[in-house]
ROBAMI-487696 format. One line per field, with one value per atom (N, C-alpha, C): atom name; x, y, z; residue number from 0. Coordinates in pm, whole numbers, plus 32768, in hexadecimal, padded with zeros to 4 digits. Example, Ala and Ser with C-alpha at 12.3 -4.5 7.8 and 13.67 -1.06 7.14 Angstrom:
BEGIN
name: N CA C N CA C
px: 8527 84CE 8528 8505 8557 850A
py: 7DC7 7E3E 7EB6 7F1F 7F96 8003
pz: 830C 830C 830C 82C4 82CA 8313
resi: 0 0 0 1 1 1
//
This chain:
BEGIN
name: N CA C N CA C N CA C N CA C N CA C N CA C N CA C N CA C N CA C N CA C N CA C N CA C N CA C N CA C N CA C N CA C N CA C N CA C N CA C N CA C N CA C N CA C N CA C N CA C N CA C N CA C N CA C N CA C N CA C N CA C N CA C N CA C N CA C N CA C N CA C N CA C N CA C N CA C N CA C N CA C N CA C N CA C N CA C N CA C N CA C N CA C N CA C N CA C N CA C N CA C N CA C N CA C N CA C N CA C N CA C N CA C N CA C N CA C N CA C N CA C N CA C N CA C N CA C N CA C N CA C N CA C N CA C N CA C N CA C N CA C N CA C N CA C N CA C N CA C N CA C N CA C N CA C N CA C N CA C N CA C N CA C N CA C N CA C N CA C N CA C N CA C N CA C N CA C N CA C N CA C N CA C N CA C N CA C N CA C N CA C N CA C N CA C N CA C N CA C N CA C N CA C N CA C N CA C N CA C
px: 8632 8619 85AC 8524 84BC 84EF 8571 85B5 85D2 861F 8674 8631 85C4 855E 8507 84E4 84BE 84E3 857A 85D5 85FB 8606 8609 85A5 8529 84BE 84C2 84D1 84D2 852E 85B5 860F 85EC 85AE 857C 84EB 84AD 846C 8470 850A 852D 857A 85C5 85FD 85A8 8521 84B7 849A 84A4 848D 84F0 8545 85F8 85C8 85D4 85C0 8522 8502 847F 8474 84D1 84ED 84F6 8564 857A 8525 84C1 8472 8405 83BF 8376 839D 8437 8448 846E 8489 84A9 8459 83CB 837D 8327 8319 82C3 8355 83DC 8431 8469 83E7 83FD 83D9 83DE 8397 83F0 83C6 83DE 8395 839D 832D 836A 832A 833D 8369 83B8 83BB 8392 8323 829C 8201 81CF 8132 80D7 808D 8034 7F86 7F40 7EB0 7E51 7DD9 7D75 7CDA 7CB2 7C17 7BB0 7B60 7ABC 7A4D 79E5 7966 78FA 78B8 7853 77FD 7778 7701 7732 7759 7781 781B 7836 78ED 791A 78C1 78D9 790D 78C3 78BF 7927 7913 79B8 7A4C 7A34 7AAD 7ACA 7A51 7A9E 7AB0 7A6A 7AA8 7B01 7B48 7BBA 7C35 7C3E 7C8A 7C82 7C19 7C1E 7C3C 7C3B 7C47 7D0B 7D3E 7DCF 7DF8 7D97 7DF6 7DD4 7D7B 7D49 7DB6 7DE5 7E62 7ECB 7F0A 7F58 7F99 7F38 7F1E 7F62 7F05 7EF9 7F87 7FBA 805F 80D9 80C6 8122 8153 80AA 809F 8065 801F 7FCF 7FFA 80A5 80F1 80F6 80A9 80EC 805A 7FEF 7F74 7F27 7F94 7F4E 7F41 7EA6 7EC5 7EED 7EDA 7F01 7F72 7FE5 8063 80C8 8063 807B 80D2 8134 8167 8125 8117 80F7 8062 800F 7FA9 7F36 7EF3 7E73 7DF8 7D7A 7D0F 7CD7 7CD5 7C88 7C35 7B9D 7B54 7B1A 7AE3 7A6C 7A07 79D2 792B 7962 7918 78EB 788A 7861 77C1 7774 7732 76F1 770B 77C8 77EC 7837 7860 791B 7974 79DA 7A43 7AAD 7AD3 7B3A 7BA8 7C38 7CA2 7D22 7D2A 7D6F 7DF9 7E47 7EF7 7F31 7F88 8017 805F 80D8 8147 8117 8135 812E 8190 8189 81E5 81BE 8250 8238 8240 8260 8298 8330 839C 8404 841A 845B 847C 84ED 851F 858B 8628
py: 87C9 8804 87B8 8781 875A 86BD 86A3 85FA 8613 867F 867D 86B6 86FC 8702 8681 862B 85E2 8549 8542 84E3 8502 85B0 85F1 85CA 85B3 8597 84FA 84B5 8435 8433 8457 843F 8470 84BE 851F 84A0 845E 83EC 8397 835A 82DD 8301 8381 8380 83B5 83B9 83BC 8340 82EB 8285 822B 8241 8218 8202 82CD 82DB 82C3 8291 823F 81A5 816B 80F8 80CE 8111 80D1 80D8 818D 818E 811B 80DD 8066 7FF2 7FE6 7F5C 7F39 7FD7 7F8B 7FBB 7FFD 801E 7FC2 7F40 7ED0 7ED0 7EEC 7ECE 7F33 7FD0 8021 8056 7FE6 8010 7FE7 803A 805E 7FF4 7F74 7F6D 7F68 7F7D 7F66 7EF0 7EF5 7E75 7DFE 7E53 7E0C 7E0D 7DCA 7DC8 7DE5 7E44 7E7D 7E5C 7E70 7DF7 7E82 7E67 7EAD 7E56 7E4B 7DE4 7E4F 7E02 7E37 7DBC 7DF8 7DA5 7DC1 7D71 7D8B 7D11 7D25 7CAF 7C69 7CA0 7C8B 7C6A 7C00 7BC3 7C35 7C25 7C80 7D05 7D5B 7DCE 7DD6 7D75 7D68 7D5C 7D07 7D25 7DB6 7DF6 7E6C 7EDB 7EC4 7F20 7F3B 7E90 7E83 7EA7 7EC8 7EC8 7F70 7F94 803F 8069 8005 8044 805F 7FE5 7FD8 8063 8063 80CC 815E 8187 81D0 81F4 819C 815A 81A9 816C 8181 820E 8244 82AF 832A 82F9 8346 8354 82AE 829F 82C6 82BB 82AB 8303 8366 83A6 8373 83AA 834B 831B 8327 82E0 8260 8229 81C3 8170 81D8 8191 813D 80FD 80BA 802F 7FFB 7F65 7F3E 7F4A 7EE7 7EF4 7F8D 7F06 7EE0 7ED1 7E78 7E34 7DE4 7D72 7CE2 7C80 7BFF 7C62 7C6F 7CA9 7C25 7C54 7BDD 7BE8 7BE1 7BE9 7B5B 7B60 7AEA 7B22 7AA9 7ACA 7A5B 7A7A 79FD 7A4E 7A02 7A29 7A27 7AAC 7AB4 7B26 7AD4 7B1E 7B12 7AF9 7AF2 7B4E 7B8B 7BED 7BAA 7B9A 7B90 7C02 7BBA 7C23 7BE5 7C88 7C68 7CA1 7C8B 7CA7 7CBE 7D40 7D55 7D50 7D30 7D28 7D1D 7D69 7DAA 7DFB 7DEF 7E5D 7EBF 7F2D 7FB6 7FA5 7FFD 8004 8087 80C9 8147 8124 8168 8173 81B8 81B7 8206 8225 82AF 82EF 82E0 82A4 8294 8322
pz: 6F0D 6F8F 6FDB 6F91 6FB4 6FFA 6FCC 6FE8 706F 707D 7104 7168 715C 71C1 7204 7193 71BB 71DA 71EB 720C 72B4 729D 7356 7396 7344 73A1 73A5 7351 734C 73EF 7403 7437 74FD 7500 7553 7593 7547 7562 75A5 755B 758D 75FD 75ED 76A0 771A 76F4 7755 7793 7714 7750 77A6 7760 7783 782E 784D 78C0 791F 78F2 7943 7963 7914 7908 79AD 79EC 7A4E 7AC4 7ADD 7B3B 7B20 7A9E 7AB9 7AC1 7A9C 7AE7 7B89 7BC0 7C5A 7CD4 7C83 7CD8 7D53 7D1A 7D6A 7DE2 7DDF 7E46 7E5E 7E95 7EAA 7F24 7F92 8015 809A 80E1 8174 81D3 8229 8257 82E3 8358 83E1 8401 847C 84B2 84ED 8517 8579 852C 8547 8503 857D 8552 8597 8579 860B 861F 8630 85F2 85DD 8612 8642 8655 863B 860C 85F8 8601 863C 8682 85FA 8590 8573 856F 8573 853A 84C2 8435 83FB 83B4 8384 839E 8330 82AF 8243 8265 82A2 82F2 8360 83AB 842A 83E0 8387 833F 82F4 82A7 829D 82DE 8363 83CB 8421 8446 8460 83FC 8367 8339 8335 8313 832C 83BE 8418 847B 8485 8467 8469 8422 83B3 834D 83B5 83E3 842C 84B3 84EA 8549 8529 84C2 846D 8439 8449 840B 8453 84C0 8557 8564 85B3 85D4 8581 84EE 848E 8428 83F7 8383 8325 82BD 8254 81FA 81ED 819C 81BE 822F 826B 82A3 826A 827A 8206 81A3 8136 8144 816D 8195 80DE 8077 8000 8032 8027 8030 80C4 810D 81A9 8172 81F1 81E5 8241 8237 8276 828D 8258 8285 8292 8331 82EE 8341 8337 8380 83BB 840C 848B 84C0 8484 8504 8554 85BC 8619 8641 8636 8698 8742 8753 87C0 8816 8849 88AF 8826 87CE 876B 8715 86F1 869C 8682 85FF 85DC 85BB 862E 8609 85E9 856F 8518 8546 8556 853D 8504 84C3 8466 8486 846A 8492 83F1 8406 83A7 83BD 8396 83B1 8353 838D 8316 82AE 8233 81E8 819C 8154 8134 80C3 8033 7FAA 7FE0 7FAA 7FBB 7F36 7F15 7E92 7E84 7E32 7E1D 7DDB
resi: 0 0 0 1 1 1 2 2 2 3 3 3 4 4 4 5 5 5 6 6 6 7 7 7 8 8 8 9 9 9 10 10 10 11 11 11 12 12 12 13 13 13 14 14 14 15 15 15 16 16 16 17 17 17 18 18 18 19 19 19 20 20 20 21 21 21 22 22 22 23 23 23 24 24 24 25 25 25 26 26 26 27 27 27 28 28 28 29 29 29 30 30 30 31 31 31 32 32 32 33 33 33 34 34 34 35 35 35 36 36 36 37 37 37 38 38 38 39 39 39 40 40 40 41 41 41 42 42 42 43 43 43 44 44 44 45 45 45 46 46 46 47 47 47 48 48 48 49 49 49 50 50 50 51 51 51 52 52 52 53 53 53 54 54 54 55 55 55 56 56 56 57 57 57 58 58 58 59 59 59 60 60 60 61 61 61 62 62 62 63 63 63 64 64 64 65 65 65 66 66 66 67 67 67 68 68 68 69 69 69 70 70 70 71 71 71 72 72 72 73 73 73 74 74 74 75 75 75 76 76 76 77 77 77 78 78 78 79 79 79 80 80 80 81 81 81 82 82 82 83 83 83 84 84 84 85 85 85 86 86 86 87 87 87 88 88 88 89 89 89 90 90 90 91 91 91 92 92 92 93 93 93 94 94 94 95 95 95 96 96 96 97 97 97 98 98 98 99 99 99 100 100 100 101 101 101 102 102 102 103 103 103
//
């Protein structure tokens, strides 16, 4: 009795895993992204600092227009920050398309 209990569980295991198999393999090509890439700027003294306010600012954007499914700069597409000096600030500009996760 003690065999076949624990062959059910053995079995009960592996089709956990069976069935997980596939949500981690096609999760990285599990997204939604827009068609257009959208621009965010921020002014600081600091480039360090301008850059991460332009990128919070996008997600901030994003957020607003889209929903917060759609405010994750990691998985942006073509995402990228530029900046230049100017008036004795640099500003950064964040640009990327949104992108969601979709559930499959």
């Amino acid at each position: 009795m003690k065999t076949i209990v624990k062959l059910i569980n053995i079995g009960g295991l592996f089709a956990i895993a069976l069935a997980a198999t596939p949500m981690l393999t096609t999760q990285a090509q599990a997204y939604a992204c827009a068609p257009t890439h959208h621009s965010v700027s921020s002014s600081k003294h600091v480039k360090g600092i301008a850059k991460i306010s332009a990128r919070k600012a996008w997600e901030a954007k994003m957020k607003n227009q889209f929903g917060i499914t759609w405010a994750i700069w990691s998985i942006a597409d073509g995402k990228s920050i530029q900046c230049k000096k100017e008036g004795g600030k640099n500003k950064c500009t964040a640009r990327a398309k949104p992108c969601q996760y979709v559930a499959g």
